[in-house]
VOSE-59288 format. One record per residue: residue number from 0; x, y, z of N, C-alpha, C, O in turn. Coordinates in Angstrom, 2 decimals. Layout:
N
(NUM,(X,Y,Z),(X,Y,Z),(X,Y,Z),(X,Y,Z));
...
% end
This chain:
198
(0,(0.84,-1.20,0.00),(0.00,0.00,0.00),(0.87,1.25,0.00),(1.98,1.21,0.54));
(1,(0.32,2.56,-0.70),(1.19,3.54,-0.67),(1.01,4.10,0.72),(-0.01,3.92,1.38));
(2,(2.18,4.85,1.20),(2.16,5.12,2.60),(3.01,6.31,2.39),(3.82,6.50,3.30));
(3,(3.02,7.16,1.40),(4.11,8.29,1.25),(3.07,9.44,2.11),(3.27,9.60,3.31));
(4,(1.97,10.22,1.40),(1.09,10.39,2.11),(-0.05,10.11,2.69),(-0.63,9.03,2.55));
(5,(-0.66,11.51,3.71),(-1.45,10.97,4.34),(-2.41,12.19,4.63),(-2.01,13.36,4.65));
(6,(-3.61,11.85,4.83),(-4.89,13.11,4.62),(-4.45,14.55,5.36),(-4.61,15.71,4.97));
(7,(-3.95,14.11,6.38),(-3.94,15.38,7.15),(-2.31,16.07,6.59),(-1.67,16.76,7.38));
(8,(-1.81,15.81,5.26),(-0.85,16.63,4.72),(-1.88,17.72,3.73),(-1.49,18.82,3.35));
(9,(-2.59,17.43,3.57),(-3.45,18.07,2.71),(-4.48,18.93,3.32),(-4.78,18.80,4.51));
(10,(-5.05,19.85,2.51),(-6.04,21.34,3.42),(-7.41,20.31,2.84),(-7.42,19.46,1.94));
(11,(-8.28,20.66,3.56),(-9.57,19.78,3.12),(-10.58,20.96,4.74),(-10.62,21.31,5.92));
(12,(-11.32,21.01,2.97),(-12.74,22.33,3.91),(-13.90,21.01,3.39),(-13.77,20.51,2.27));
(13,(-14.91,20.60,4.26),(-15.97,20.13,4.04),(-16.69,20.75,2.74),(-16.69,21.98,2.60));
(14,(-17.48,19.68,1.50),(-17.96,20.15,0.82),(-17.43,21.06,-0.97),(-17.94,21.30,-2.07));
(15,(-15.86,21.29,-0.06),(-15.86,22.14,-1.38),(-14.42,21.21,-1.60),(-13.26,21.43,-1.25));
(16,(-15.11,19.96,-2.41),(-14.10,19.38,-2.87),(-13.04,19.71,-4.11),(-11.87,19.35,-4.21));
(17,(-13.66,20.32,-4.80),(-12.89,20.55,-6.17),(-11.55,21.51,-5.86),(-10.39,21.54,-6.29));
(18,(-12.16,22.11,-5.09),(-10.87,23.20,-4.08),(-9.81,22.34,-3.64),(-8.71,22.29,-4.21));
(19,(-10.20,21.49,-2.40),(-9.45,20.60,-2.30),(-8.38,19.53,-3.27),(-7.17,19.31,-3.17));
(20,(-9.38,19.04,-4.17),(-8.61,18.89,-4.93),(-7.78,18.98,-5.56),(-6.92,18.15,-5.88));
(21,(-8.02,20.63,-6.01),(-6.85,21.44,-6.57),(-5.28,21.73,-5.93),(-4.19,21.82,-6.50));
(22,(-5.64,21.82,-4.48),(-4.90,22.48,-3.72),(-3.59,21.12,-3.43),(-2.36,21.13,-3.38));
(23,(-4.75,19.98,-3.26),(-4.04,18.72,-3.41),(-2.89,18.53,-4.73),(-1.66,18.56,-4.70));
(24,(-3.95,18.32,-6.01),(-2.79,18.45,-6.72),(-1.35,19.42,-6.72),(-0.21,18.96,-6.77));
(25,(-1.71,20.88,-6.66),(-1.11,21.32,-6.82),(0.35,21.28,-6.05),(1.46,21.49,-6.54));
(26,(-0.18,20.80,-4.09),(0.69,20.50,-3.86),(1.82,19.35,-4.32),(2.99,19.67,-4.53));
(27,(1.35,17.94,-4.45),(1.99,17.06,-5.09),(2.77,17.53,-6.28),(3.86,16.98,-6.43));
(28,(2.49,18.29,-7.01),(3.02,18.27,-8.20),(4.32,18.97,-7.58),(5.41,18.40,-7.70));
(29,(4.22,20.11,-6.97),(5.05,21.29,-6.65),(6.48,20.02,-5.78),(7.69,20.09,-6.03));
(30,(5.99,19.26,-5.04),(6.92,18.52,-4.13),(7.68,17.28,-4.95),(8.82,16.94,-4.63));
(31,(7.05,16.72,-5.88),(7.38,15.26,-6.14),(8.92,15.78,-6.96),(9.36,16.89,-7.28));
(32,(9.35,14.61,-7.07),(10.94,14.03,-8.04),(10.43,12.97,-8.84),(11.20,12.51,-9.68));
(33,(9.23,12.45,-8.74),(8.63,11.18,-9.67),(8.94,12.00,-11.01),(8.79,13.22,-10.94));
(34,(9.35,11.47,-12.19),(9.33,12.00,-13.24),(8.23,11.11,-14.10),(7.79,11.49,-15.19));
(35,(7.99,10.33,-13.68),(7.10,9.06,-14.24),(5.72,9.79,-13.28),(4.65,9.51,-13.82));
(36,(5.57,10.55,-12.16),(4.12,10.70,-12.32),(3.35,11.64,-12.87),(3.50,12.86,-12.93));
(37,(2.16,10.65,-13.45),(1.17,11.61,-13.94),(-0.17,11.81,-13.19),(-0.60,10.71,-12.83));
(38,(-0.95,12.83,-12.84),(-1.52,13.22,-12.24),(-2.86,13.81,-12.94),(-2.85,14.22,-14.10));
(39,(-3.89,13.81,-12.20),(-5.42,14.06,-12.50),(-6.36,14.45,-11.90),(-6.62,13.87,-10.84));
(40,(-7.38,15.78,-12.42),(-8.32,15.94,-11.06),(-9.67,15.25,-12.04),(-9.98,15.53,-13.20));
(41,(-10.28,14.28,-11.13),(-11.40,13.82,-12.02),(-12.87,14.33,-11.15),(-13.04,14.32,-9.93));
(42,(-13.73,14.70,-12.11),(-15.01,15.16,-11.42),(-15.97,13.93,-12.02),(-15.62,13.19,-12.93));
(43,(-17.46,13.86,-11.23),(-18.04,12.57,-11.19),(-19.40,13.53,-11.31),(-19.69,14.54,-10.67));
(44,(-19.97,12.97,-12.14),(-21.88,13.80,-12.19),(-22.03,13.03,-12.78),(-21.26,12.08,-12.93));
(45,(-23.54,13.27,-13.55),(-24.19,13.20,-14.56),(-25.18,14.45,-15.21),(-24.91,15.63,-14.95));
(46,(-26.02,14.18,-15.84),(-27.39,15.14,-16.14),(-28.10,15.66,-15.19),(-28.49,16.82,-15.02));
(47,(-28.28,14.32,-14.35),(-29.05,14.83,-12.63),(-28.57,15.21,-11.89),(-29.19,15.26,-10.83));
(48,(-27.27,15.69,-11.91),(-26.69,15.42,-10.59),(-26.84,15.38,-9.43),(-26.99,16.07,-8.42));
(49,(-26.73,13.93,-9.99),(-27.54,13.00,-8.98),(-26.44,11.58,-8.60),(-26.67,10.60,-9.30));
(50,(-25.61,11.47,-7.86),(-24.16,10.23,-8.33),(-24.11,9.64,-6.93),(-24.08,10.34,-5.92));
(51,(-24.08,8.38,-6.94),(-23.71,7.96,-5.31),(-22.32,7.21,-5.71),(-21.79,6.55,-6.61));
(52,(-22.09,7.78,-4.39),(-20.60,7.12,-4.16),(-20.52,6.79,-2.74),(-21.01,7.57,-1.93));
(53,(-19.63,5.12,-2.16),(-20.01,4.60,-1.79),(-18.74,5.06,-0.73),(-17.96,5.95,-1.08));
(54,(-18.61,4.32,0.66),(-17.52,5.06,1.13),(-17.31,6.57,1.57),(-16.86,6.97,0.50));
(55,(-17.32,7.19,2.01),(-17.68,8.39,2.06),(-17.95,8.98,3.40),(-19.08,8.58,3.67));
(56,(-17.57,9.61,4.24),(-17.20,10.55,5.28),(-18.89,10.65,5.66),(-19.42,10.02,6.58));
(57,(-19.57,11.54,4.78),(-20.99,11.28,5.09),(-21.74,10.33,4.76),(-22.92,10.66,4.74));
(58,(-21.56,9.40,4.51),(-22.25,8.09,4.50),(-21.88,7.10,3.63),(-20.87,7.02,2.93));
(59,(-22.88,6.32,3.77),(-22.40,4.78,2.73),(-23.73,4.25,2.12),(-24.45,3.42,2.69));
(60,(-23.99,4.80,0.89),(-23.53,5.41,-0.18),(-24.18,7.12,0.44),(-25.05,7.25,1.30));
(61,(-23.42,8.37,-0.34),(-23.86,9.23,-0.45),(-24.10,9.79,-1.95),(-23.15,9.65,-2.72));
(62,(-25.32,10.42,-2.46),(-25.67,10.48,-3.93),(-25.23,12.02,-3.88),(-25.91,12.83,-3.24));
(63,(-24.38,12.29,-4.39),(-23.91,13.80,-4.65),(-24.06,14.40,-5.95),(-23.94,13.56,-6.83));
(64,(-24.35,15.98,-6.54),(-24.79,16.41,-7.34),(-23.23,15.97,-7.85),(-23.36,15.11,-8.72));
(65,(-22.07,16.23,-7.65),(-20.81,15.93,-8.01),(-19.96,16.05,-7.44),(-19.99,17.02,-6.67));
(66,(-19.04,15.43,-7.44),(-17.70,15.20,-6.51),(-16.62,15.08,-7.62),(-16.76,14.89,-8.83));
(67,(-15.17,15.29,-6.63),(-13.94,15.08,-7.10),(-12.91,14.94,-6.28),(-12.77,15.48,-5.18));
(68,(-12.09,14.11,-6.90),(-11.11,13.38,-6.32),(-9.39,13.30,-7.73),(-9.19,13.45,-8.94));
(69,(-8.63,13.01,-6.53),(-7.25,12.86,-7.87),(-7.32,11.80,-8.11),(-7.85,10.98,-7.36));
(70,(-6.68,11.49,-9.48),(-5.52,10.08,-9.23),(-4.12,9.98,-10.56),(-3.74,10.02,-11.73));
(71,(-3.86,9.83,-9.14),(-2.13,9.86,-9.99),(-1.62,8.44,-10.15),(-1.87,7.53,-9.35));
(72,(-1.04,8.34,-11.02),(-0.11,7.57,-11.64),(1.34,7.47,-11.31),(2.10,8.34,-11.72));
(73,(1.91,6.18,-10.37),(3.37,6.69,-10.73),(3.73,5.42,-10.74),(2.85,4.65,-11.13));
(74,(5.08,4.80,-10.35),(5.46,3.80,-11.07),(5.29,2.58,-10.36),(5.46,1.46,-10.84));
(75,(4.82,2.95,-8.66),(4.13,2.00,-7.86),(2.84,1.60,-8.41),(2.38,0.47,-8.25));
(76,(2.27,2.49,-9.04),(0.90,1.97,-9.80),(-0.32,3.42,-9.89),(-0.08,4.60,-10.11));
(77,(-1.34,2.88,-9.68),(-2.46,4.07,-9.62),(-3.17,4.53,-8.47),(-3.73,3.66,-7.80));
(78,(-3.27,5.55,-8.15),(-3.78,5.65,-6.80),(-4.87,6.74,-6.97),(-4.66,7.72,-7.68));
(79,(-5.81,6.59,-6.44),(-6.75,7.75,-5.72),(-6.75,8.42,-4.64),(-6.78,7.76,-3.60));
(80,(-6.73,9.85,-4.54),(-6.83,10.40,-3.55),(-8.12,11.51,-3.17),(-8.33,12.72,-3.27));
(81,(-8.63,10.62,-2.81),(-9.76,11.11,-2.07),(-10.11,11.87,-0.78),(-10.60,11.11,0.05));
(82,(-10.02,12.91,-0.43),(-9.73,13.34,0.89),(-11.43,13.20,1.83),(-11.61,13.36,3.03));
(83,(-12.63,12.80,0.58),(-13.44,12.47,1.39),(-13.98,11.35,1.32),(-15.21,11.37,1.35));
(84,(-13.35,10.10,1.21),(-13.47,8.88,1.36),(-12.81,8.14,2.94),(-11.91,8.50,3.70));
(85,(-13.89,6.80,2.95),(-13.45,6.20,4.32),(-12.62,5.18,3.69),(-12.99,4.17,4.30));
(86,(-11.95,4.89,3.07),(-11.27,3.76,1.90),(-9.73,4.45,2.56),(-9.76,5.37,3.38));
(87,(-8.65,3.95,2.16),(-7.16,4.18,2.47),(-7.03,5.08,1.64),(-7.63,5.19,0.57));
(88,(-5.95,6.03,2.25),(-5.59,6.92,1.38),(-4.18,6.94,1.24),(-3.44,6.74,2.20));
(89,(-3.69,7.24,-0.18),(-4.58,6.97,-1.02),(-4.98,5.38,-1.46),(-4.55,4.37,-0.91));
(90,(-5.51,5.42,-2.08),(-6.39,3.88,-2.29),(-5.77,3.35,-3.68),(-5.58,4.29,-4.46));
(91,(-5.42,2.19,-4.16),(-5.36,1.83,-5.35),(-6.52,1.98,-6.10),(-7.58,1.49,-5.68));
(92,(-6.46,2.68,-7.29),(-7.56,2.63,-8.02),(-8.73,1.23,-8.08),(-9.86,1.17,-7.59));
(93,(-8.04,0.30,-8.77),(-8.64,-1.10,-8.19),(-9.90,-0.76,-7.06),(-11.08,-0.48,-7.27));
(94,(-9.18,-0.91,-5.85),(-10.46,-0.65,-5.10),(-11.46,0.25,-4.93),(-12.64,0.09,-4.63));
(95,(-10.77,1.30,-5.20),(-11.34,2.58,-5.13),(-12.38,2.55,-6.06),(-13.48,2.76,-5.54));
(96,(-12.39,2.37,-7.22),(-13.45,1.90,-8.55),(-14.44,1.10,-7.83),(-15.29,1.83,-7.32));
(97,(-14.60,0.04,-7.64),(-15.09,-1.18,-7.29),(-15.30,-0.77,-6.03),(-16.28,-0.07,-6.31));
(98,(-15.18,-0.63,-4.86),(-16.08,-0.15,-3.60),(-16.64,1.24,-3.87),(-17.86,1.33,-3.75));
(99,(-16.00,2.30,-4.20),(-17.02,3.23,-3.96),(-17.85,4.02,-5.01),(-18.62,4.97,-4.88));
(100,(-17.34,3.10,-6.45),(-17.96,3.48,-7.56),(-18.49,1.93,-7.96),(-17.98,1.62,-9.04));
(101,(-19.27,0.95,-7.47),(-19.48,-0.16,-8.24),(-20.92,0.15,-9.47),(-21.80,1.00,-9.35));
(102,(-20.77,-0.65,-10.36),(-21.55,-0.57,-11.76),(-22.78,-0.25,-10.97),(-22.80,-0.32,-9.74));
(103,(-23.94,0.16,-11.79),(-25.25,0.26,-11.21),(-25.76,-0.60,-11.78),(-25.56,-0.43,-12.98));
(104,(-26.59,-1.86,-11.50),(-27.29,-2.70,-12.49),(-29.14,-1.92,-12.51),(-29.89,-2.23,-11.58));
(105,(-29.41,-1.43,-13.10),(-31.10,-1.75,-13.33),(-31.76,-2.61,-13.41),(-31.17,-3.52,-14.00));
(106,(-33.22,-2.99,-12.98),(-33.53,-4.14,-13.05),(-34.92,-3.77,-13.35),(-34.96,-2.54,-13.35));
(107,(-36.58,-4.47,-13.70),(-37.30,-3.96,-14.56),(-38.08,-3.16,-12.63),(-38.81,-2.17,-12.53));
(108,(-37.71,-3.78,-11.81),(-38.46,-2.89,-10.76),(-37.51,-1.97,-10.37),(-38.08,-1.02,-9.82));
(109,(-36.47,-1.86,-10.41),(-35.89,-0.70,-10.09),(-34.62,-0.24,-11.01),(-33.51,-0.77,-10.98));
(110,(-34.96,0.71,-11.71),(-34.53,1.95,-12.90),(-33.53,3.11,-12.29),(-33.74,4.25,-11.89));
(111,(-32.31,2.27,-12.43),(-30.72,3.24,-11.58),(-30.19,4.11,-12.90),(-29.08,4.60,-12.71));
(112,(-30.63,4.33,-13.88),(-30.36,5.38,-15.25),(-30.32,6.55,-14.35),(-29.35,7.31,-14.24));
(113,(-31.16,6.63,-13.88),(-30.40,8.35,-13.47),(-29.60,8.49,-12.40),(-29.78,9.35,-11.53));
(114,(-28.63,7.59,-12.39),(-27.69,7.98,-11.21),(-26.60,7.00,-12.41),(-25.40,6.88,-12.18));
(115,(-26.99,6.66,-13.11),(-25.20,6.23,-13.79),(-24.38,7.37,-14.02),(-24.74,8.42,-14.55));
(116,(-23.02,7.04,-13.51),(-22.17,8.33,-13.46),(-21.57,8.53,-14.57),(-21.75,7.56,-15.31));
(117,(-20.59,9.75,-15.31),(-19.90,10.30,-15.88),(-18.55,10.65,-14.90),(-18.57,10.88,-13.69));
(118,(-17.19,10.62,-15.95),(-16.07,11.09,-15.47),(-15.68,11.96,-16.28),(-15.61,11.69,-17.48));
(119,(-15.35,13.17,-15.79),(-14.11,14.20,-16.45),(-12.94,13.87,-15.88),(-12.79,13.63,-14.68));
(120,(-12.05,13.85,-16.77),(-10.76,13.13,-16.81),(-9.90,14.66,-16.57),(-10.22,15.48,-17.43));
(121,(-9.03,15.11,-15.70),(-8.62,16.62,-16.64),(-7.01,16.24,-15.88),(-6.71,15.84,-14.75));
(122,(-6.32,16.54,-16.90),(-4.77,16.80,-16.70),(-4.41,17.82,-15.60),(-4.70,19.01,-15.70));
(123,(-3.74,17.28,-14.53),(-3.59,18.48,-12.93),(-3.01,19.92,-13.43),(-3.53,20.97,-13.04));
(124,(-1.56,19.89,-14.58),(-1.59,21.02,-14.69),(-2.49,21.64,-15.29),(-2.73,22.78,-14.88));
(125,(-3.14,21.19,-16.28),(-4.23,21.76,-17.00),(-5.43,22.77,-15.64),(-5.53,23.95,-15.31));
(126,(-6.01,21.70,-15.30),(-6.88,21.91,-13.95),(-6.66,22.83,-13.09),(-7.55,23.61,-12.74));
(127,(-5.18,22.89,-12.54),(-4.45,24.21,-11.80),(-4.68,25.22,-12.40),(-5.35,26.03,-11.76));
(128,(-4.20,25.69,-14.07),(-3.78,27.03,-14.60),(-5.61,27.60,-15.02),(-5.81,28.77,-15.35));
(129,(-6.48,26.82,-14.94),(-7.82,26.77,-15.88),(-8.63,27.09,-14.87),(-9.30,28.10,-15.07));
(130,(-8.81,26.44,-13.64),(-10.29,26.37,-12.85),(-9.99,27.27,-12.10),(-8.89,27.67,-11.72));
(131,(-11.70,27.78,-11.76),(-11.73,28.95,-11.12),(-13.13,29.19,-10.61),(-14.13,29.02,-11.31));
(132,(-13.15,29.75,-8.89),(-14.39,29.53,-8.46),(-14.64,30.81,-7.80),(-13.74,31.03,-6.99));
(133,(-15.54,31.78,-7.83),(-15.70,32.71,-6.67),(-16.66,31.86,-5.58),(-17.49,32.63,-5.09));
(134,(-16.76,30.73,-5.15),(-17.92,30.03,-4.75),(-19.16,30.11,-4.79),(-19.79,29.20,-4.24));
(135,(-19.85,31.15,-5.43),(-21.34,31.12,-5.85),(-22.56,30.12,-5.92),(-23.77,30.25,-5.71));
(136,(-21.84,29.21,-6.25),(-22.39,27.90,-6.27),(-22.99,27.46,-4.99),(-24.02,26.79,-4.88));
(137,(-21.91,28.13,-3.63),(-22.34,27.66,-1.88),(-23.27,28.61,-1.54),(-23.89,28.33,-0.51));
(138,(-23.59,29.65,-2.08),(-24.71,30.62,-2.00),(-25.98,30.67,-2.03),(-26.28,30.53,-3.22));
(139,(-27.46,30.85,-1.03),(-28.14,31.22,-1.83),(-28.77,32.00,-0.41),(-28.66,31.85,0.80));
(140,(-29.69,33.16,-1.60),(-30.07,34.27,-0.99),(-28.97,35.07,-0.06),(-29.32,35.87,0.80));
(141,(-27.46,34.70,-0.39),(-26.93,35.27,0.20),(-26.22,34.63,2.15),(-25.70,35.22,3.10));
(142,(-26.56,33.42,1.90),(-26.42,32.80,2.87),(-25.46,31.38,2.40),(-25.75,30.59,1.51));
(143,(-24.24,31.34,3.30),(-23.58,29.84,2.81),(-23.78,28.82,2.79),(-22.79,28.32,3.33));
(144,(-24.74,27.66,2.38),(-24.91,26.46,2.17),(-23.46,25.64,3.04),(-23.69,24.75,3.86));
(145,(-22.19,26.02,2.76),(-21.11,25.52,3.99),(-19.98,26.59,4.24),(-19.39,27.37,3.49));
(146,(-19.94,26.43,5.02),(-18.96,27.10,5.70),(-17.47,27.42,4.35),(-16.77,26.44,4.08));
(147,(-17.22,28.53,3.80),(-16.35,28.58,2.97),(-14.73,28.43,3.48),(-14.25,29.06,4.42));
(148,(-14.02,27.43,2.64),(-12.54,28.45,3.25),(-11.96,29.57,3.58),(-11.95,30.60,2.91));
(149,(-11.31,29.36,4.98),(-10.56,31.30,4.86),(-9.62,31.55,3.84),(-9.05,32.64,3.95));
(150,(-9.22,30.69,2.67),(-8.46,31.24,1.85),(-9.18,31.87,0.94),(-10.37,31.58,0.80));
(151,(-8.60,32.82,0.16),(-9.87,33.41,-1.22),(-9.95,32.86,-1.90),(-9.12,31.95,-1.82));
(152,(-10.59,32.80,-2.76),(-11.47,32.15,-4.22),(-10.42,32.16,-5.21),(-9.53,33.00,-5.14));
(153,(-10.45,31.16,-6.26),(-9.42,31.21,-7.48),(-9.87,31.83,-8.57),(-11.06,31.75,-8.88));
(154,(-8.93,32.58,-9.34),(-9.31,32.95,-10.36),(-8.42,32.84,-11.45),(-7.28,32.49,-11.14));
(155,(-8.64,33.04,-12.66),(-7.66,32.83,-14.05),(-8.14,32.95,-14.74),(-9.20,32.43,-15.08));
(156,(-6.82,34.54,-15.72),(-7.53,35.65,-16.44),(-8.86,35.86,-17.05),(-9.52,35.47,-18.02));
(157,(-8.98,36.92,-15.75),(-10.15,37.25,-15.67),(-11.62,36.46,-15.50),(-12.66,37.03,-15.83));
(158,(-11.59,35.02,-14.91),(-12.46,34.49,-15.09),(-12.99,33.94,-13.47),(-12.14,33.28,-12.89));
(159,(-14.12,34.14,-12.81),(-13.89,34.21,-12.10),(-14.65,32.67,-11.02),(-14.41,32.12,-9.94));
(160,(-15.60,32.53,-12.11),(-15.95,30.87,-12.48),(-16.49,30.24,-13.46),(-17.34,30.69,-14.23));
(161,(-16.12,29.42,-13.46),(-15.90,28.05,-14.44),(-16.30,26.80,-13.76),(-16.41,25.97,-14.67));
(162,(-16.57,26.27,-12.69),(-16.98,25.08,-12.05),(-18.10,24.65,-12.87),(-17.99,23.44,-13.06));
(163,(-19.08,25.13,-13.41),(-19.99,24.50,-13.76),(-19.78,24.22,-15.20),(-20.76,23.82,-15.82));
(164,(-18.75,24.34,-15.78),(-18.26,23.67,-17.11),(-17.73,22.50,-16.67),(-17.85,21.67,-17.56));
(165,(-16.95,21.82,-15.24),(-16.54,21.17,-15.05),(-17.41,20.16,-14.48),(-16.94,19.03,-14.44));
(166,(-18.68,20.35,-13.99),(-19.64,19.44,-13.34),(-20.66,18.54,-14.57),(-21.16,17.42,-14.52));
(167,(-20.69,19.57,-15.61),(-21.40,19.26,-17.06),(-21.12,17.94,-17.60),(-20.47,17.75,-18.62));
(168,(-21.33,17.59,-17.32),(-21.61,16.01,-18.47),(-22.74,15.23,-18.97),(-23.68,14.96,-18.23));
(169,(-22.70,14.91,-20.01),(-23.94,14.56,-20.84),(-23.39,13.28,-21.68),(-22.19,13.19,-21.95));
(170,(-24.30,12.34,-22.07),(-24.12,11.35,-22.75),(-23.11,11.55,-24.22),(-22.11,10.87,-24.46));
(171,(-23.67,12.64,-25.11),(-23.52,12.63,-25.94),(-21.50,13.22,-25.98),(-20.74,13.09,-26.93));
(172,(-21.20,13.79,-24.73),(-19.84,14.55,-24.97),(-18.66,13.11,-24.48),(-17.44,13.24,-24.39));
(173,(-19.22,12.15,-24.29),(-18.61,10.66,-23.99),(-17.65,10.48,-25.44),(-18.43,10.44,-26.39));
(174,(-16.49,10.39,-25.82),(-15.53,9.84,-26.76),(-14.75,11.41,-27.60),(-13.74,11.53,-28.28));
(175,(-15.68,12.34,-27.18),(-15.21,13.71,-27.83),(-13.43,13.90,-26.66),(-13.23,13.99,-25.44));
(176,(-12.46,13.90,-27.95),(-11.20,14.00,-27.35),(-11.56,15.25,-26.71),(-12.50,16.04,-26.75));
(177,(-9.81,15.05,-25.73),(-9.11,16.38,-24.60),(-9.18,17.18,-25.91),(-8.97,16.67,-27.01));
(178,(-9.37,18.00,-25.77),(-9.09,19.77,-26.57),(-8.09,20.61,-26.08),(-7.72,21.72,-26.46));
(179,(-7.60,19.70,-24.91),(-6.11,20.77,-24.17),(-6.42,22.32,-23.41),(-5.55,23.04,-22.92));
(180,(-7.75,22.59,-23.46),(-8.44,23.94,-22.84),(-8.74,23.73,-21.32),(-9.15,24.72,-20.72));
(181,(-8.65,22.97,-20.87),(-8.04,22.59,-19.16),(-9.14,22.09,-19.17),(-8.99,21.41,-18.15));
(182,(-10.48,21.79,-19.60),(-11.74,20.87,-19.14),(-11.94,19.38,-19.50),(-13.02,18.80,-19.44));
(183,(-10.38,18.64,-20.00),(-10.68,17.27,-20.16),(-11.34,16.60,-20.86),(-11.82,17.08,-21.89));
(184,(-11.53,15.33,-20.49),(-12.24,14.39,-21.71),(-13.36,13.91,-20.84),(-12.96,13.50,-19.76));
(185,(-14.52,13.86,-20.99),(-15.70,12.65,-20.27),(-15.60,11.09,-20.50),(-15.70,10.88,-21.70));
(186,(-15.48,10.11,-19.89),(-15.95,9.19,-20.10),(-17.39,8.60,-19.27),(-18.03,9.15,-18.38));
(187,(-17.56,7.51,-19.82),(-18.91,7.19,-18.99),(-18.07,6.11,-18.02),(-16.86,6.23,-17.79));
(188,(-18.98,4.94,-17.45),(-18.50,4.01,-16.35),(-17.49,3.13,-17.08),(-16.29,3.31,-16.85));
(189,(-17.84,2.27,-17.86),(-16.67,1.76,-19.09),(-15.17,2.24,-19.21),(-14.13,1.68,-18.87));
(190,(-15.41,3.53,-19.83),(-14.31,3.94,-20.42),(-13.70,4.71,-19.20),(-12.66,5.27,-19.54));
(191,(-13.85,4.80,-18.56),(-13.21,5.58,-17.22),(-12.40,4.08,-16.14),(-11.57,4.20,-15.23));
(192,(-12.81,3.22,-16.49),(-11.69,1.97,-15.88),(-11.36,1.91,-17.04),(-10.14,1.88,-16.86));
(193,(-11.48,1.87,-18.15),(-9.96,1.08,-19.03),(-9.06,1.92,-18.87),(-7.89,1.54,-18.91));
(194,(-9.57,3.98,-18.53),(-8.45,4.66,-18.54),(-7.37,4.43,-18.22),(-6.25,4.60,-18.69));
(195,(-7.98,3.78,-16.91),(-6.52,4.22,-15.42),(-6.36,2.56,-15.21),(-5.43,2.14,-14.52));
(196,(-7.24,1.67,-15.81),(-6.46,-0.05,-15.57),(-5.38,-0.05,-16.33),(-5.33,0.26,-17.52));
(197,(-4.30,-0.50,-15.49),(-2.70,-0.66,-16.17),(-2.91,-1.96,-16.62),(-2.02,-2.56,-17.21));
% end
């Protein structure tokens, strides 16, 4: 099991994972000597967002409008890092797939189509230089839905959010290549394990 790090090296605010995420990658990238690793922030929705994932700090399963998590690549293998998962951190992909993302089967009494997930795949540096949140999203009427970080909001030129280009996924944007514009590739459940199975 990897044992290099460990959650509490990392900043983690309840809720505002994609932040986290970022902050995650960014650190890793900034520290490592791996020249062999490659690194990823992947976001999880669909149309509804509506996604359960299993494992999870607030419960087992919790159905979230969308979540995100890393996973890097290095020459020990693939790992996920999840800072809000109850799974090891980080976790081999392997498990991580398979416990807290397992397939959804439908069956004719019960219809799981609207919770099959989507992945955005996005390259960490890409993700770093590109995303950008004033948190708006934790807002309404002017009141915080969670408690925000005391750090400020990201931005990049001039943009001051973009999260909801990154939560977007739809059936039809499934096989449309990276475009290199920091928002990645979608896959559906399929193509998102052959990605990262070595």
């Amino acid at each position: 099991m990897e044992t290099q790090s460990k959650k509490s090296d990392f900043t983690h605010t309840p809720s505002y994972c994609e932040e986290n995420t970022f902050l995650l990658l960014k650190r890793i990238l900034s520290s490592t000597s791996d020249t062999h690793l490659d690194a990823y922030a992947v976001f999880v929705s669909n149309p509804n967002q509506s996604v359960p994932l299993w494992h999870q700090t607030r419960g087992n399963p919790v159905v979230w409008d969308y979540h995100v998590f890393a996973v890097i690549i290095k020459t020990t293998g693939v790992w996920v890092y999840d800072l809000d998962s109850t799974l090891p951190f980080p976790c081999p992909f392997e498990t991580y797939i398979e416990l807290a993302c397992p397939l959804l089967e439908s069956t004719p009494d019960n219809d799981l189509s609207l919770f099959h997930r989507y992945y955005r795949v996005v390259k960490a540096k890409e993700y770093i230089t590109t995303f950008a949140s004033d948190r708006r999203h934790m807002q309404k009427d002017g009141v915080w839905l969670a408690a925000p970080p005391e750090y400020p909001g990201f931005e990049t030129e001039g943009c001051f959010f973009n999260l909801d280009v990154y939560w977007k996924m739809e059936p039809e944007m499934v096989g449309i290549q990276d475009k290199g514009d920091g928002f990645g590739r979608v896959f559906d459940e399929q193509g998102f394990r052959q990605r990262f199975y070595l």
